[in-house]
N, C-alpha and C positions, 0 to 999 in steps of 0.2 A: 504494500500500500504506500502511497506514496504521502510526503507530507503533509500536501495541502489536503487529500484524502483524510488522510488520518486526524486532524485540525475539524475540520468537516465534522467527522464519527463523532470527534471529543464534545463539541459544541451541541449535536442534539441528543449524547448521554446526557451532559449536564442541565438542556434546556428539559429533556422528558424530567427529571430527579426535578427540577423544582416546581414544573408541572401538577405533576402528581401530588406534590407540597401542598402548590397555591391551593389546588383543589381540593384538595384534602380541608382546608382552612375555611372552606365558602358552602361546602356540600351539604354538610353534616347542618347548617341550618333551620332551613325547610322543613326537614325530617323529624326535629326536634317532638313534636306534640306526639307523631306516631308513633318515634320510640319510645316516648312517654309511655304510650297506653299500651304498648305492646309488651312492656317491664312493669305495670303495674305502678307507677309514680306519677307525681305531680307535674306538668311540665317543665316549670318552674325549679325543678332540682334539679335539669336536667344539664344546668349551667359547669355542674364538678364534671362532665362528659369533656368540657370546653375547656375547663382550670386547667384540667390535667394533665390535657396534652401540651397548650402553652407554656404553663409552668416547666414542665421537662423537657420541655424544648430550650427554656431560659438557663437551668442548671446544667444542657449537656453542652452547649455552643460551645464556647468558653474554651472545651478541650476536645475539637474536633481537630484544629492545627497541628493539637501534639497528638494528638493520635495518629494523624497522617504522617508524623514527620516520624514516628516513632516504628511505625508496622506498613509504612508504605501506602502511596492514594489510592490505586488501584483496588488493595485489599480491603482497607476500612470504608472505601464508597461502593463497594460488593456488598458488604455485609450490612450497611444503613441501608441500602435497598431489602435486602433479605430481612433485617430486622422490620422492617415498616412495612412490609407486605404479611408476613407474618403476624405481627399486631394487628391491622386489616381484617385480616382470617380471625383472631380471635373478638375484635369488634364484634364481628357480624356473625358471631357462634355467643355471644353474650344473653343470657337468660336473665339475669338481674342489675341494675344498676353497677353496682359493684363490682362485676365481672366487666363492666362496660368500662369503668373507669379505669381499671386497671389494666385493660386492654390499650385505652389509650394511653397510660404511661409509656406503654412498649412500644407504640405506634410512635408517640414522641420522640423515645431516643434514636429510630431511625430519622425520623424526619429534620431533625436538631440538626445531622452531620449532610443530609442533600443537599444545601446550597451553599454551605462556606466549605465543605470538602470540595464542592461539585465550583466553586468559584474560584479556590485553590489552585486544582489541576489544571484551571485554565491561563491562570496566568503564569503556572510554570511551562505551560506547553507554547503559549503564544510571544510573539514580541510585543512591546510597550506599545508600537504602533498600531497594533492591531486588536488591543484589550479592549478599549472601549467600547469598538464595533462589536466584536465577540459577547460584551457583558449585553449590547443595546439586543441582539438577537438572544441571547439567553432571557431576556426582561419580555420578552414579547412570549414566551409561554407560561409567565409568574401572570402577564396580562388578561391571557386566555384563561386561565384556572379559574380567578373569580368571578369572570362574564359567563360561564356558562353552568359554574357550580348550582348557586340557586335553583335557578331552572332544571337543572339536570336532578339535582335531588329532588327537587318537588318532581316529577316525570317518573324517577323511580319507585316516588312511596306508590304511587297514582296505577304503575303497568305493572309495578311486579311486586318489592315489598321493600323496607327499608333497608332489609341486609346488604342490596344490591350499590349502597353507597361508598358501601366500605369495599366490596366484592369488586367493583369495577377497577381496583388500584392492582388486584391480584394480574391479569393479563398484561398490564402498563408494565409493572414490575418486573415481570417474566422478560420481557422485552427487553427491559430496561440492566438486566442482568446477562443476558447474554449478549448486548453489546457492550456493557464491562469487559466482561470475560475474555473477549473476542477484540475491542477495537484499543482499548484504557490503555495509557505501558504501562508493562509491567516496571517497578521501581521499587527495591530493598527500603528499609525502614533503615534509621540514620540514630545515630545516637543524641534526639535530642534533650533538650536541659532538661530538668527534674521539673516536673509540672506541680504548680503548686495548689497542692489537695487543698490543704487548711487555710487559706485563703478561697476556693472554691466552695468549699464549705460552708463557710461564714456567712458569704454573699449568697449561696441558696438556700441558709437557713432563714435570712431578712429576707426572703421575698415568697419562702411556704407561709413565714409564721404571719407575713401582711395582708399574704392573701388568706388565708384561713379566718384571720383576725374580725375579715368583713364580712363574715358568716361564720361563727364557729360553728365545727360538724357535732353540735349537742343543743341539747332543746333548755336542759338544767342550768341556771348559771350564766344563760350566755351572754351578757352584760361583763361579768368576771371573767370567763376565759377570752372571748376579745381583746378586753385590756391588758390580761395576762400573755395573752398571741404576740398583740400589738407592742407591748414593751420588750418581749425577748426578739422580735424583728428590729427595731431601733438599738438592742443591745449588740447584737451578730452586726451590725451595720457601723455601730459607732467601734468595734473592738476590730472593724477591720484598719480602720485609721493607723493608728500607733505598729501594728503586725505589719502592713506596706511600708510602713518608714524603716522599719528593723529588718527588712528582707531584702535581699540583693535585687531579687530578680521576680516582684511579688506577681499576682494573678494580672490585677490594672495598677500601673502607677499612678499614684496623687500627683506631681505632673501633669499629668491629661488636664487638671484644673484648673492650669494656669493658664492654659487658652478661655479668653472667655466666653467666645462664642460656644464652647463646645460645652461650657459649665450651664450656660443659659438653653441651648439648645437641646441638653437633656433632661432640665429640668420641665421647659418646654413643652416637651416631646411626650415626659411622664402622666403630664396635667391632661394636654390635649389627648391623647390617647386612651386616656381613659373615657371619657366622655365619648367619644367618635370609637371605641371598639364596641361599647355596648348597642349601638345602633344595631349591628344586622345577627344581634343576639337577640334584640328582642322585638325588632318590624316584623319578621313571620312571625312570629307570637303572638303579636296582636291582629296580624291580617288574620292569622288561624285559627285565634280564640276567641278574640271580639268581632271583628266582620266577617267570622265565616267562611274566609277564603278558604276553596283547597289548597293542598300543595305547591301542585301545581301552579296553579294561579298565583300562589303566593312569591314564588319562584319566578315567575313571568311577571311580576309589579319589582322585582329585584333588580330587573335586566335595565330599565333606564341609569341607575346608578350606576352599575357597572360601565355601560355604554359611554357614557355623559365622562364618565371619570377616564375612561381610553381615550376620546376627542380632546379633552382640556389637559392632555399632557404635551400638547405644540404651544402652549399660550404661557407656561412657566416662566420658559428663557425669556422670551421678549420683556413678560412682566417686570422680571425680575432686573432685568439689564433696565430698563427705564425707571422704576421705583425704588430697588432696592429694596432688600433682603428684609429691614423692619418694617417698611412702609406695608409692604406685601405681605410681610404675615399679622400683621395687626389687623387690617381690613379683614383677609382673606379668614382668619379663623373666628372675626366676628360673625363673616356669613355662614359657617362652617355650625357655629354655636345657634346660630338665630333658627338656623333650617332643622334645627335638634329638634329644639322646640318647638317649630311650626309642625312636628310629629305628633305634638299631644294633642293639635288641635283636628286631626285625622279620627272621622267618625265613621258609621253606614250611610250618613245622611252626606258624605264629602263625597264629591262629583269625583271618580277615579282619574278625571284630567288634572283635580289639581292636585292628588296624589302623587299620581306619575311626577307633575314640576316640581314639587317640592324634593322630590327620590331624586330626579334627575339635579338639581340645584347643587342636595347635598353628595353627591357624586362628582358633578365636576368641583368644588371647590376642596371636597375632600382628598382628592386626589390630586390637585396641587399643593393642599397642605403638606402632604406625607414627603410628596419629592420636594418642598422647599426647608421644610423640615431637617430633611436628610442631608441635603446640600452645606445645609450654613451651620448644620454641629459639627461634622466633619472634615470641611471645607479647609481650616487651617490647622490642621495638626501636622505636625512635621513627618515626615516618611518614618521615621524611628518609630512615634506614636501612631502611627495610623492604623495598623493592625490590632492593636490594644483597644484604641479607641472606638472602631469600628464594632469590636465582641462586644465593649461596656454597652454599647448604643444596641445591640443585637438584646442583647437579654434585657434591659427596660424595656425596648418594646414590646416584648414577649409577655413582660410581669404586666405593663401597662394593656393589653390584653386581656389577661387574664383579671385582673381587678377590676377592670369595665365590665366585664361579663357578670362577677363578682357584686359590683355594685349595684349593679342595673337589675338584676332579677333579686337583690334583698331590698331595693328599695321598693319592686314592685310589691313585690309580698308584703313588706312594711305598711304602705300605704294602703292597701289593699284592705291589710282586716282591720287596721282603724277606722276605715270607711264603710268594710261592707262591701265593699266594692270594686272589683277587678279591671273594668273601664278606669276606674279616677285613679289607680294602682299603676295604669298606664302611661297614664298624661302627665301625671307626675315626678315618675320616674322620669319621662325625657325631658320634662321641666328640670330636672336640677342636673342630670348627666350632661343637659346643655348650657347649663352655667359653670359647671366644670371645666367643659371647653372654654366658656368664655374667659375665665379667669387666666386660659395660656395668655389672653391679648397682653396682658398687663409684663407679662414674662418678657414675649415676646419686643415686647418695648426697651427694653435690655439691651439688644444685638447692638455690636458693632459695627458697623460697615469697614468693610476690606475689600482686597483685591480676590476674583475671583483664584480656586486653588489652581486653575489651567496655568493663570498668570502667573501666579506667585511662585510654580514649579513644586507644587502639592504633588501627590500619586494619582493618577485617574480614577484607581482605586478608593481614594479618599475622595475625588471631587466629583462621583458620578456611583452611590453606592448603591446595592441591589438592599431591597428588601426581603427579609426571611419568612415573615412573617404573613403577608398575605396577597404578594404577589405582583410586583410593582409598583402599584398604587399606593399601596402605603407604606 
C-alpha cells in the first residue's frame, strides 16, 4: 500500500472511531422513556445511563496518550474498539437499570481512548501541513453522528426495539477493527514516563463525588450526603494543588493557569456546558412525556438543531475575525441562554413552526458557542502545554456533561413534586439550566484579546481542537 493509501485507511479508521462516539452521545436520547418502561423505572432516572458513561469517559482521557505510548497505537485503538462494542453488546443485553449502567461504564472506557488515540495516530502519521485538513475531515463524521442520532434512535425504538441503539455500533465496530488490524502500523510500545495515578485519582475523585453530590444515589439523608459528596469533591480538588507543585512531572501542570484565556475559558466552558448539555437530555422528555410525541417524531423535531448547528459552523471565523473572541461570546451565549429558556415556554398549544425556530436558533448559536469556546481556551498555550491542556479541557467537558444531565433531570423532579406537576417541573428546569448558561456571559467578559494561535505559531492542534465529547459541534 502505498503512502498516501495508507494516510487515506488511517483517516477513515479514525473518522468511523469517532463516528461511532458522536453517535453513541446523540442516540441513546430519544430512546430514553422506552428504556425506561422497558427496565421498569422512572424516566427521569434514566439520566445515571448518561452520568456514567460521560463521567468515564472524563477519568479514562487523561491516560489514553500513555497508554498508546506505552503498549503501542495500533494495539490500545484495537482494543477501545473491542472494548466499546462489547459494552454495546452488554447495553443492549441489560435487564435492569443497573446492569445498564454499568454497561455503560464499559462502553465508556472504550469510547474515552477513540478520539484522542484515534487523533494521536494521526498526527504521528501525517505532516504538520496536512493535520489540519486530516482533523477538518475527521470533524465531518463527529458532525454526522449527532445529525442523524436522534432521528435514528427514535426510528429504532418505532421499527424494531431499543436494543437496536446500542446493536447498530456492533457491525460499525467489526468494520472498524478489521481495518485496525489490517490498514493501523503496527508500532512497539516505548518506555514512556510513569503516569501519574494519584494525581489521576484525585481529579476523578472531584468530579464522581460533584456529580453524585447533585443527586445523591439515596433517598435517606440526602440533604447530608450531598454536602458530604460535595465537600470530599472540593477536598480531592483543593489536595491536588500542593501534590502538582511537589511532582516533577504531575497529571496537568498549574502553569496551564497562567494563560489567562485558558483559566477563563475553562471556567467558561464548565458554567456554559452545563446549562447547554442538559438540553437534548431533556427536549425528548418532554416532547415524549408532555406532548406526546413518538420517538420518532421526537427525533425528527431534533434534526433542525443539529442541521442549523452544521450550517452556522462557516459564520464563526468571519465573526470572530470582525468582533473578536469577547464580543462574540458575550452576545452569542446570551442567545445561546435566552433560547434555553424560550424551551419552557414550548406547550401542545405551540404551533411546531415555532418549535422547530427556536430548536433550530439554539443549534446554530450553540454550535458556534462550542467551536468558539474551544478556540480561545486553547488558542494560546504554548506547544509544551498544549497536550496537557487540551486533556484538562477534555475531561471538564465531559464532567460538565454529565452534571447538566445531573442537574437538569433533579431539578425537574425537584420542581415537579413541589408542584404536583410535571409540565411546571419542565419549564422550570430550562428556566434556571438557562441562566446557568447565562451567567458564562459575565465569565466570558474576562477574555483577552490576542493574536490568533495560527499567528502566534501555536500547534494547529491547539488552535483548531476536535471535540470528544459530542461530535464537532461542541
Amino acid at each position: 500500500m502505498s503512502k498516501e493509501s495508507s494516510h487515506t485507511a488511517l483517516l477513515w479508521i479514525v473518522a468511523t472511531g469517532f463516528f461511532m462516539q458522536a453517535l453513541d452521545t446523540t442516540i441513546v436520547n430519544t430512546a430514553l422513556p422506552s428504556i425506561a418502561h422497558s427496565l421498569g423505572v422512572r424516566p427521569l432516572a434514566m439520566q445515571w445511563a448518561i452520568v456514567a458513561y460521560t463521567l468515564t469517559m472524563a477519568t479514562i482521557t487523561p491516560a489514553s496518550g500513555w497508554l498508546a505510548d506505552r503498549f503501542g497505537t495500533r494495539r490500545v485503538y484495537f482494543c477501545a474498539i473491542l472494548i466499546f462494542v462489547l459494552g454495546s453488546l452488554c447495553c443492549a443485553s441489560a435487564h435492569t437499570l443497573a446492569q445498564l449502567v454499568i454497561a455503560r461504564v464499559l462502553q465508556g472506557v472504550g469510547g474515552s481512548m477513540l478520539l484522542p488515540i484515534g487523533r494521536l495516530a494521526v498526527l504521528r502519521a501525517v505532516s504538520s501541513e496536512q493535520y489540519v485538513s486530516a482533523l477538518a475531515l475527521i470533524s465531518i463524521a463527529g458532525q454526522v453522528g449527532p445529525i442523524v442520532g436522534p432521528t435514528l434512535g427514535g426510528w429504532f425504538v418505532e421499527a424494531a426495539s431499543w436494543h437496536w441503539i446500542f446493536l447498530i455500533n456492533v457491525p460499525i465496530g467489526a468494520v472498524g477493527l478489521i481495518a485496525v488490524y489490517r490498514y493501523l502500523p503496527s508500532a512497539n510500545g516505548s518506555s514512556a514516563p510513569r503516569f501519574d495515578l494519584a494525581g489521576c485519582a484525585l481529579l476523578s475523585l472531584c468530579m464522581i463525588a460533584f456529580s453524585l453530590a447533585v443527586d445523591a444515589p439515596t433517598q435517606s439523608h440526602r440533604a447530608a450526603w450531598s454536602l458530604a459528596l460535595f465537600m470530599l469533591g472540593l477536598i480531592a480538588a483543593l489536595a491536588y494543588v500542593p501534590y502538582a507543585r511537589r511532582r516533577r512531572n504531575p497529571l496537568f501542570k498549574l502553569s496551564l493557569f497562567r494563560e489567562p484565556n485558558f483559566s477563563v475559558g475553562l471556567t467558561g466552558n464548565l458554567v456554559c456546558r452545563i446549562g447547554t448539555s442538559a438540553v437534548p437530555f431533556l427536549v425528548p422528555l418532554l416532547l415524549q412525556l408532555q406532548l406526546g410525541y413518538t420517538p420518532l417524531h421526537s427525533g425528527l423535531m431534533m434534526l433542525p438543531a443539529a442541521l442549523s448547528g452544521a450550517v452556522a459552523k462557516r459564520w464563526i471565523a468571519p465573526l470572530i475575525r470582525r468582533y473578536g473572541y469577547g464580543t462574540f461570546l458575550l452576545v452569542n451565549t446570551v442567545i445561546v441562554g435566552a433560547s434555553i429558556v424560550a424551551f419552557a415556554l414550548i406547550s401542545q398549544a405551540t404551533p411546531t413552526i415555532v418549535a422547530i425556530v427556536v430548536l433550530a436558533i439554539f443549534g446554530a448559536a450553540n454550535s458556534m458557542q462550542f467551536a468558539a469556546m474551544n478556540s480561545v481556551t486553547l488558542k494560546g498555550l504554548s506547544h509544551e502545554d498544549a497536550g496537557g491542556g487540551n486533556s484538562l479541557f477534555s475531561m471538564v467537558q465531559m464532567l460538565a456533561m454529565g452534571l447538566g444531565v445531573s442537574i437538569g433531570g433533579t431539578l425537574v423532579k425537584l420542581f415537579a413534586d413541589q408542584s404536583g406537576s410535571a409540565s411546571f417541573g419542565f419549564r422550570m428546569s430550562f428556566v434556571c439550566v438557562g441562566v446557568i448558561t447565562l451567567i458564562a456571559a459575565l465569565i466570558f467578559r474576562r477574555i483577552e484579546e490576542t493574536p490568533t494561535a495560527a499567528s502566534a505559531g501555536q500547534p494547529a492542534a491547539a488552535a483548531i481542537p476536535l471535540d470528544a465529547t459530542s461530535g464537532g459541534g461542541r
